[in-house]
N, CA, C and O atoms as CSV, one atom per row, in Angstrom:
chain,resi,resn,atom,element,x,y,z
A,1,UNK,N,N,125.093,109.181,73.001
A,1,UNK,CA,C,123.794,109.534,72.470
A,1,UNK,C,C,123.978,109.966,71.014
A,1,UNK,O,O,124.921,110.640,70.601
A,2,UNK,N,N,122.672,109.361,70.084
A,2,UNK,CA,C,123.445,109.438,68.903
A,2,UNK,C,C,122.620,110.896,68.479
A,2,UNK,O,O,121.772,111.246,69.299
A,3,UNK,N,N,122.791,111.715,67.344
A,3,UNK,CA,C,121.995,112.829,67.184
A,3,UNK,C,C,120.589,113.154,67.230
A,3,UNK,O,O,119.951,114.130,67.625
A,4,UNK,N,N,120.199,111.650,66.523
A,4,UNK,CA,C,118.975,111.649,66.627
A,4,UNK,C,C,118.273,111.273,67.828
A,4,UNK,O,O,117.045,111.194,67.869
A,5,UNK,N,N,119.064,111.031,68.847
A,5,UNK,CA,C,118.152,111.061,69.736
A,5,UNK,C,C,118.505,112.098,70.607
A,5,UNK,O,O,117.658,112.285,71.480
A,6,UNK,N,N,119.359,112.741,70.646
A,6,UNK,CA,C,119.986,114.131,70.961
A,6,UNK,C,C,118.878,114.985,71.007
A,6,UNK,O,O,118.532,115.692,71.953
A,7,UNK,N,N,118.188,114.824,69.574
A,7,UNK,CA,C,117.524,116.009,68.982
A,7,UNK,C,C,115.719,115.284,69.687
A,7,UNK,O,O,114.771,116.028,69.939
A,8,UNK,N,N,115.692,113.858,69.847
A,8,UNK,CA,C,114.397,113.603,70.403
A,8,UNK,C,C,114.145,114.482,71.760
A,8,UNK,O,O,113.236,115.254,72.065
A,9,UNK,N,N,115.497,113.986,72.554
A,9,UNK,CA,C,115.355,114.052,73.842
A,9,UNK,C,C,115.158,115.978,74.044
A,9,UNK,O,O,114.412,116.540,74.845
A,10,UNK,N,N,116.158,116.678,72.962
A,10,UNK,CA,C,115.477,118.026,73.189
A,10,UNK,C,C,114.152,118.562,73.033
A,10,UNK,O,O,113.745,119.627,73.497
A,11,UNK,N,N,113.359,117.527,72.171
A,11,UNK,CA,C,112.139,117.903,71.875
A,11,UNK,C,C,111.289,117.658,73.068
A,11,UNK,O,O,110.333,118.408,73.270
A,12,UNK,N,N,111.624,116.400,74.104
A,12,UNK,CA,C,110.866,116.061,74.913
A,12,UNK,C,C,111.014,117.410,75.790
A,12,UNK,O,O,110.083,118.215,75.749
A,13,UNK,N,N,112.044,117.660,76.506
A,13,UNK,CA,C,112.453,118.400,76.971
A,13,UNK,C,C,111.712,119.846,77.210
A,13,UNK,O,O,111.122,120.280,78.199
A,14,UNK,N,N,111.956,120.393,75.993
A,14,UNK,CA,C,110.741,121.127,75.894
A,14,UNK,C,C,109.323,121.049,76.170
A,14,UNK,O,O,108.628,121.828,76.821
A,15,UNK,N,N,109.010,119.990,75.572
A,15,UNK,CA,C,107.810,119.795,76.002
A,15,UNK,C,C,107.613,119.964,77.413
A,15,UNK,O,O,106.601,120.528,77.828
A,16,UNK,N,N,108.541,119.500,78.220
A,16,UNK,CA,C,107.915,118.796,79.273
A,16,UNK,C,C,108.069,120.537,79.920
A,16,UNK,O,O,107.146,121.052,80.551
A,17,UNK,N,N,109.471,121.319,79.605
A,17,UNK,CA,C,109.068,122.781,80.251
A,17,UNK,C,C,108.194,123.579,79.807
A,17,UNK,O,O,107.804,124.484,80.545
A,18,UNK,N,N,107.728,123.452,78.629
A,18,UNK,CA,C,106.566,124.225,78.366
A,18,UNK,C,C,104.720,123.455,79.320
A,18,UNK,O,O,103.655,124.065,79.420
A,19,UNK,N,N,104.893,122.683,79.590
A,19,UNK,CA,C,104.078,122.276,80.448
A,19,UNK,C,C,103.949,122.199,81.668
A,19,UNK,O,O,102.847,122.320,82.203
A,20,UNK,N,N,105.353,121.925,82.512
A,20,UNK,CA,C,105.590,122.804,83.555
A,20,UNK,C,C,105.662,123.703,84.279
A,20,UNK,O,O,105.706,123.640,85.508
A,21,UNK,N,N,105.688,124.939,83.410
A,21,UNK,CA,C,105.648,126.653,83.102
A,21,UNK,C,C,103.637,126.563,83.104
A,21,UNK,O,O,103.042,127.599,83.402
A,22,UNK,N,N,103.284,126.017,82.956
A,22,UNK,CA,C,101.669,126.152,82.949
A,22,UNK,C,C,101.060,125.960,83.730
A,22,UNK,O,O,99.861,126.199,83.580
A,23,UNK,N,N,101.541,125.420,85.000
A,23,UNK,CA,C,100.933,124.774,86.040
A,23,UNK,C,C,101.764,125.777,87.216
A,23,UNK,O,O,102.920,126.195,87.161
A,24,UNK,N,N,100.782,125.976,88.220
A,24,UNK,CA,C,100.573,126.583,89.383
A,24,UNK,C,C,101.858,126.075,90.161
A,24,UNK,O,O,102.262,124.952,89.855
A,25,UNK,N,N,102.677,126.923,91.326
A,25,UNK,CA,C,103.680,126.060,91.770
A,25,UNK,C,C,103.042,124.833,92.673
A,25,UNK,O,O,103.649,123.769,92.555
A,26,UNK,N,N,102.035,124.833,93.456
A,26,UNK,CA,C,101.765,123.664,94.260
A,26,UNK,C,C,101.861,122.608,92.994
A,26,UNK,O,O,102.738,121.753,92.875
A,27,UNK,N,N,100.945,122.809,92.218
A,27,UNK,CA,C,100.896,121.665,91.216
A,27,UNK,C,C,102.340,121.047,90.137
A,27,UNK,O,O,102.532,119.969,89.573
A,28,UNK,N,N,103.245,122.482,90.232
A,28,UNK,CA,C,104.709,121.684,89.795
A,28,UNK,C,C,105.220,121.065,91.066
A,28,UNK,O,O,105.937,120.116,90.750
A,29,UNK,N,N,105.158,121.192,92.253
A,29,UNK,CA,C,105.776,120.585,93.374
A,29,UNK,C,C,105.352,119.165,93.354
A,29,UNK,O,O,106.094,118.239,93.684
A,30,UNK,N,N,103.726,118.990,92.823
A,30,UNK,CA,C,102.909,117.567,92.796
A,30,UNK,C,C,103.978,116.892,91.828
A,30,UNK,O,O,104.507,115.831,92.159
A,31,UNK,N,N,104.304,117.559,90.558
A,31,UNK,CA,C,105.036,116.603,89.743
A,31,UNK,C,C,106.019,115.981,89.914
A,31,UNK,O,O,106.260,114.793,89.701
A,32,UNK,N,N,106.842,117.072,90.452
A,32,UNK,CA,C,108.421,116.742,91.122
A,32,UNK,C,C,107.900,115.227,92.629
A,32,UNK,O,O,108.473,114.150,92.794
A,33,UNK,N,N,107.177,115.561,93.100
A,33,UNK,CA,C,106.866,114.821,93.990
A,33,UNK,C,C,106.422,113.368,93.527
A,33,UNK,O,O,106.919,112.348,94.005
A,34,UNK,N,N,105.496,113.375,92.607
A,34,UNK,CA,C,104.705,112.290,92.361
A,34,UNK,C,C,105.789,111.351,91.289
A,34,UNK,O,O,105.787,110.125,91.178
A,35,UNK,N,N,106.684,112.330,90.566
A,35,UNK,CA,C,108.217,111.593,89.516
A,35,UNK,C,C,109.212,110.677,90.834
A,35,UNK,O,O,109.843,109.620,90.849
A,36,UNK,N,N,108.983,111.506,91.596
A,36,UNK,CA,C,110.741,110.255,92.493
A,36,UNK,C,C,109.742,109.788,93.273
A,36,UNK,O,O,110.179,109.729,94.422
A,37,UNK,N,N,108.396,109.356,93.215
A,37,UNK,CA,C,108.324,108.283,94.563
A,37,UNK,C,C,108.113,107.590,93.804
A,37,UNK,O,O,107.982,107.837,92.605
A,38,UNK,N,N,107.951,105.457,94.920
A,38,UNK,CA,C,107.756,104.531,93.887
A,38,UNK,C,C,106.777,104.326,93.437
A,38,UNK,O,O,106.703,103.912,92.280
A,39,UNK,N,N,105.447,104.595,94.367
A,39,UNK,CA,C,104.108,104.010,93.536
A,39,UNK,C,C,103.911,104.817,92.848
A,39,UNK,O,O,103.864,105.960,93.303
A,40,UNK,N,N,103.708,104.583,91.448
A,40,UNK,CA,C,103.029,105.559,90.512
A,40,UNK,C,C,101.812,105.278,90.323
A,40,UNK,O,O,101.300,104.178,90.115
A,41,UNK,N,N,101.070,106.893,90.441
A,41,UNK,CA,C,99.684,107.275,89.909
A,41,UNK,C,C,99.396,106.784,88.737
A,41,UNK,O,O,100.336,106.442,88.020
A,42,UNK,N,N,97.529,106.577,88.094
A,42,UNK,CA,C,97.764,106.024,86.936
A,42,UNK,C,C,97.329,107.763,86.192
A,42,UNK,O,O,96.695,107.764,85.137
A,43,UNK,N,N,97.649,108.855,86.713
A,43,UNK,CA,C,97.709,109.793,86.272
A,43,UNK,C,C,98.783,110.040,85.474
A,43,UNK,O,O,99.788,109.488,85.922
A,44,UNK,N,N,98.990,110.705,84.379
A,44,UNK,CA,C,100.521,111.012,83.490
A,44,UNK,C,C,101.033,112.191,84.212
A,44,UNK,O,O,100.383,113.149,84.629
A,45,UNK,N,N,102.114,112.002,84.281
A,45,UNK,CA,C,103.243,113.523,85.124
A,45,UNK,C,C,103.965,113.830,83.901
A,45,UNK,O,O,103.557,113.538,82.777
A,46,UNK,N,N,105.352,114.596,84.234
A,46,UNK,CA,C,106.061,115.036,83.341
A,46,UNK,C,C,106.456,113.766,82.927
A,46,UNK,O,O,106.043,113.299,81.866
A,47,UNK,N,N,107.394,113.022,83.832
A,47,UNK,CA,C,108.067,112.452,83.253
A,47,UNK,C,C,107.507,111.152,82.339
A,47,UNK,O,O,108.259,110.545,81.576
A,48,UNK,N,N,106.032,110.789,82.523
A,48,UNK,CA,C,105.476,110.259,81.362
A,48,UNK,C,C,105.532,110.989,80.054
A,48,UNK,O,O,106.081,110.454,79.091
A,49,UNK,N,N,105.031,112.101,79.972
A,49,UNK,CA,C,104.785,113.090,79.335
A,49,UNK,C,C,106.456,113.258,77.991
A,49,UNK,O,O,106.560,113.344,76.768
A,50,UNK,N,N,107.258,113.232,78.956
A,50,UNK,CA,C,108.745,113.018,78.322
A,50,UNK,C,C,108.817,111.763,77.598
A,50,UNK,O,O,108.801,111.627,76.375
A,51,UNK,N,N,108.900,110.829,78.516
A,51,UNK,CA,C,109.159,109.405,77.784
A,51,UNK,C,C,108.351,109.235,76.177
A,51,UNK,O,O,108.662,108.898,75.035
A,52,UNK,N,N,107.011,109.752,77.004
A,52,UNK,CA,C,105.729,109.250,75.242
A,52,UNK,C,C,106.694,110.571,74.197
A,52,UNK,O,O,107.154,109.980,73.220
A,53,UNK,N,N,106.954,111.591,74.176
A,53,UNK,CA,C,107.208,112.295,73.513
A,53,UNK,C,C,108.713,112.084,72.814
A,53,UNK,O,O,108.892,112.096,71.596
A,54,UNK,N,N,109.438,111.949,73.507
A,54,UNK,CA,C,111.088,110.870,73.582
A,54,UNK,C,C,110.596,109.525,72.140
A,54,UNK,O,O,111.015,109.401,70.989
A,55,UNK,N,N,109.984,109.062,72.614
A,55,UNK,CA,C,109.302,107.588,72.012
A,55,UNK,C,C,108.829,108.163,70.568
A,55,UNK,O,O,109.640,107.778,69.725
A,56,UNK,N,N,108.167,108.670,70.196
A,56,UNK,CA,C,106.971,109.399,69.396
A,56,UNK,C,C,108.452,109.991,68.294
A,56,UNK,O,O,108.749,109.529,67.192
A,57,UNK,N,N,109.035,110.920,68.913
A,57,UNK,CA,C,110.092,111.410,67.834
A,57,UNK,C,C,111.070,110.688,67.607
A,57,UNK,O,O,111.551,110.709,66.474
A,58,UNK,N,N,111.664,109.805,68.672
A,58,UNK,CA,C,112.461,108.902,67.704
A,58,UNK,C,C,112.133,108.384,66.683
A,58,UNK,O,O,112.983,108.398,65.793
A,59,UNK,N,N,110.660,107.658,66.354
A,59,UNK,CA,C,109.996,107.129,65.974
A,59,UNK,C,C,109.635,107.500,64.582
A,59,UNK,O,O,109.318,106.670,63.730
A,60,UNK,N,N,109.697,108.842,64.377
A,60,UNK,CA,C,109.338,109.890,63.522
A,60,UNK,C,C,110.718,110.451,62.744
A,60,UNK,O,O,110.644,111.009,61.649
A,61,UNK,N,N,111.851,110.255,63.375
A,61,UNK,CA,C,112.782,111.173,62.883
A,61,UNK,C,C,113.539,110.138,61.926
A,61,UNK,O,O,114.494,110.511,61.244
């Protein structure tokens, strides 16, 4: 991993715990739940939430 994406992936990262930390535990259990199964919702979870943000700062840096 090269720095710069070192430094994306920490940004996502964050993100994604500062948004996690905001939500009720049933509703972090939904995320964790709704991330490892296969059909995906056309709702955004964390791990959308990561990827667009991942994407966005590479993009930027």
């Amino acid at each position: 991993m090269t720095d710069k994406e070192r430094r994306a992936h920490d940004l996502a990262i964050a993100f994604v715990n500062s948004y996690l930390s905001s939500l009720p535990v049933d509703r972090r259990i939904d995320e964790f739940s709704e991330a490892t199964s296969v059909p995906r919702k056309s709702v955004p979870n964390a791990i959308d939430i990561y990827l667009a943000v991942y994407d966005q700062a590479l993009k930027r840096m």
